[in-house]
PAZADREN-182329 format. One record per residue (C-alpha): residue in one letter; x, y, z; residue number from 1. Coordinates in steps of 0.001 Angstrom, whole numbers. Each point is the difference from the previous one (the first is absolute). Layout:
<nodes>
("A", (X, Y, Z), NUM)
...
</nodes>
This chain:
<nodes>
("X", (-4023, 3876, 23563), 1)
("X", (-1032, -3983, -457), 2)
("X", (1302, -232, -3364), 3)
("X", (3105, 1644, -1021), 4)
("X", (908, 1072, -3245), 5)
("X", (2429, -1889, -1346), 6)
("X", (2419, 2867, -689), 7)
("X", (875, 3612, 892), 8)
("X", (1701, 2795, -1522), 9)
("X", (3243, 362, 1167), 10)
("X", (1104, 3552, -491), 11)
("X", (4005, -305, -351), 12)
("X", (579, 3655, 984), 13)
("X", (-2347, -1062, 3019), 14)
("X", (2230, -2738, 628), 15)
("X", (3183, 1717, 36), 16)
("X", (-1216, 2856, 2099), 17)
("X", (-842, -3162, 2753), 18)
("X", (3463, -1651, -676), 19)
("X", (2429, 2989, -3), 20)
("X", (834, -719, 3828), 21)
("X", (-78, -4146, -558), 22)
("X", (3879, -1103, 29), 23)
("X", (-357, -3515, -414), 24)
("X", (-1519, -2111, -3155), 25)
("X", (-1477, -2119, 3468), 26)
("X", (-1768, 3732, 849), 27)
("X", (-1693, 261, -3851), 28)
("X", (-963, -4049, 28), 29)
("X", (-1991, 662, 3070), 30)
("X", (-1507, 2905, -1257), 31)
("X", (-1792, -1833, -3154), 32)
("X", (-795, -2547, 2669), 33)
("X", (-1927, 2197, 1943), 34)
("X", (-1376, 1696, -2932), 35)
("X", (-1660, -3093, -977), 36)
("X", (-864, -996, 3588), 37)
("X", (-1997, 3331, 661), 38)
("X", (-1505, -196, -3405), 39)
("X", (-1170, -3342, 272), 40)
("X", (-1114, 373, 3531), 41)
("X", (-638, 3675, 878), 42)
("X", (1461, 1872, 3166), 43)
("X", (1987, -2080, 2373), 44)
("X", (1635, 131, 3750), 45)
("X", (3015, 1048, -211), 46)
("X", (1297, -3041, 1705), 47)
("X", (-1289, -1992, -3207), 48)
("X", (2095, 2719, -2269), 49)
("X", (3041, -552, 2215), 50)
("X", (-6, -3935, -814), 51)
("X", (-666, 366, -3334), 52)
("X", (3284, 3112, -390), 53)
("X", (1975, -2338, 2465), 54)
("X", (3631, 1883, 600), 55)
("X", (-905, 2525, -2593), 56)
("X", (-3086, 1680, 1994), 57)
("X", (1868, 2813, 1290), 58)
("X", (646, 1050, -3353), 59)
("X", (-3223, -61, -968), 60)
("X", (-1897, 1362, 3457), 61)
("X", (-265, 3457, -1504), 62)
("X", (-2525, -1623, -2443), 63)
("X", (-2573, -967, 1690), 64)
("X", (-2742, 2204, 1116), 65)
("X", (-2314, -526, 3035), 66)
("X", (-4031, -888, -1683), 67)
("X", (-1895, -1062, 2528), 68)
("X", (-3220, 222, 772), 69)
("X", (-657, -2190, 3053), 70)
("X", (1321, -1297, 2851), 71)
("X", (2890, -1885, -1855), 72)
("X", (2999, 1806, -1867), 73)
("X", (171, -734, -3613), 74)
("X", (2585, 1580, -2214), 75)
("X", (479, 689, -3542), 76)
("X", (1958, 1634, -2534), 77)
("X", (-2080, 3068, -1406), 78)
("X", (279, -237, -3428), 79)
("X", (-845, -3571, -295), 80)
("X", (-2927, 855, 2337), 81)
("X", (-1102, 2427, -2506), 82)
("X", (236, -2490, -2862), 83)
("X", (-2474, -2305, 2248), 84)
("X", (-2326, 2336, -265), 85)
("X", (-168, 725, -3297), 86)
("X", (-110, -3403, -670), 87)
("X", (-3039, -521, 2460), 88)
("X", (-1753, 2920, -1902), 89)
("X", (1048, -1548, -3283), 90)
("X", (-1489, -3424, 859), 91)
("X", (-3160, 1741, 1555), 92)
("X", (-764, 2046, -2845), 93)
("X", (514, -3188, -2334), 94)
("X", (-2622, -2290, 2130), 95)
("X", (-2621, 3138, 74), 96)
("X", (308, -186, -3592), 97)
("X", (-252, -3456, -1026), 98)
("X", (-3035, 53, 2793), 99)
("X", (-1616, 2939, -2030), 100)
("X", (729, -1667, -3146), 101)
("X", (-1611, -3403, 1164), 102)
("X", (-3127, 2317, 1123), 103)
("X", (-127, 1386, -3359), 104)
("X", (365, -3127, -1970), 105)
("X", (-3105, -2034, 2540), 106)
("X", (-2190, 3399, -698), 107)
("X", (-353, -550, -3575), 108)
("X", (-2505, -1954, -1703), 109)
("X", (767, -2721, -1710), 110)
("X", (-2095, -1280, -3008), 111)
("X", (-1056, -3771, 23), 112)
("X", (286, -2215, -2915), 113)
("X", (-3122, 404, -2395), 114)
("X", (408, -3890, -1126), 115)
("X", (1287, -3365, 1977), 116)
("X", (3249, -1096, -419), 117)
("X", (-647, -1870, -3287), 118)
("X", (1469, 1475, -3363), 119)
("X", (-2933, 872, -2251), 120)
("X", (1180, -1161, -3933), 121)
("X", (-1884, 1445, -2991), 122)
("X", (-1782, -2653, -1609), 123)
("X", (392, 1719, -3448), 124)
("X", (1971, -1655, -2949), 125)
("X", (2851, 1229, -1442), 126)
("X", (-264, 1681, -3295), 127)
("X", (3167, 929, -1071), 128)
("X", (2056, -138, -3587), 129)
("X", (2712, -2090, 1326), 130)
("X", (-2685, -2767, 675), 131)
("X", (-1219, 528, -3142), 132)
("X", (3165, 275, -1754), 133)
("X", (990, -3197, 1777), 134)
("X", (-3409, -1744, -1481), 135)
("X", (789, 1419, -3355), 136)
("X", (3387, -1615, 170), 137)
("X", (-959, -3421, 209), 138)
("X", (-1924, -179, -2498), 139)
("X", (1755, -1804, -2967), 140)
("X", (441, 2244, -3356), 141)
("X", (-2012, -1531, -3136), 142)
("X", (2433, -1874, -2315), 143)
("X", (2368, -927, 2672), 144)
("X", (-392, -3711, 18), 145)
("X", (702, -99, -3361), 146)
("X", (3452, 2303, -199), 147)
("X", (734, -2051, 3180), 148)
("X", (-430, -3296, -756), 149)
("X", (1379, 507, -3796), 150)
</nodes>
């Protein structure tokens, strides 16, 4: 997997079935360790898992399961394996698509502009009553000079 999702689903009775023989809070910290190392990074040797569980590996032995598929033996806990995988499908099934949709969108015609990038403008004149209204307004009422200036 080159890019790992940045979570998992961490199933608590899942959990609990892998702790019930851990004894130590040491034993549990190294198993979320390794849960993000393999996650992160996929099946390892299980020198590499023995590092990474330090004193609490014995513990946590009976978790690991043998993957390989070459010359080198990589190890992994099966559940978390399974997640992987689902999460490789996931991410597959999400890049088809968005490659389909991309297909789809180039496939369709697009229609070009009809005029250039100018704005046409109407060259017609206004004709409406609040012009008018406006016009009739300013006009001064007969007889007003003389009540005004009175």
């Amino acid at each position: 997997m080159s890019n790992a999702l940045p979570w998992f689903k961490v199933e608590v009775l899942q959990v609990a079935n892998d702790l019930s023989d851990v004894k130590s809070l040491e034993g549990e910290g190294a198993y979320f360790r390794v849960l993000r190392h393999l996650w992160l990074n996929g099946p390892q040797p299980i020198e590499q898992l023995r590092r990474k569980c330090q004193q609490s590996f014995s513990e946590l032995e009976h978790l690991f399961i043998n993957c390989s598929t070459g010359a080198e033996q990589l190890f992994t806990i099966e559940w978390l394996e399974k997640q992987r995988a689902a999460a490789d499908t996931w991410r597959d099934n999400k890049r088809k698509a968005g490659v389909e949709s991309a297909r789809v969108r180039a496939s369709k015609s697009r229609k070009k502009n009809r005029r250039s990038t100018a704005v046409e403008q109407h060259t017609s004149t206004s004709t409406s009553n609040s012009t008018q209204e406006g016009k009739e307004r300013a006009k001064v009422p007969e007889g007003f000079d003389a009540f005004w200036n009175a």
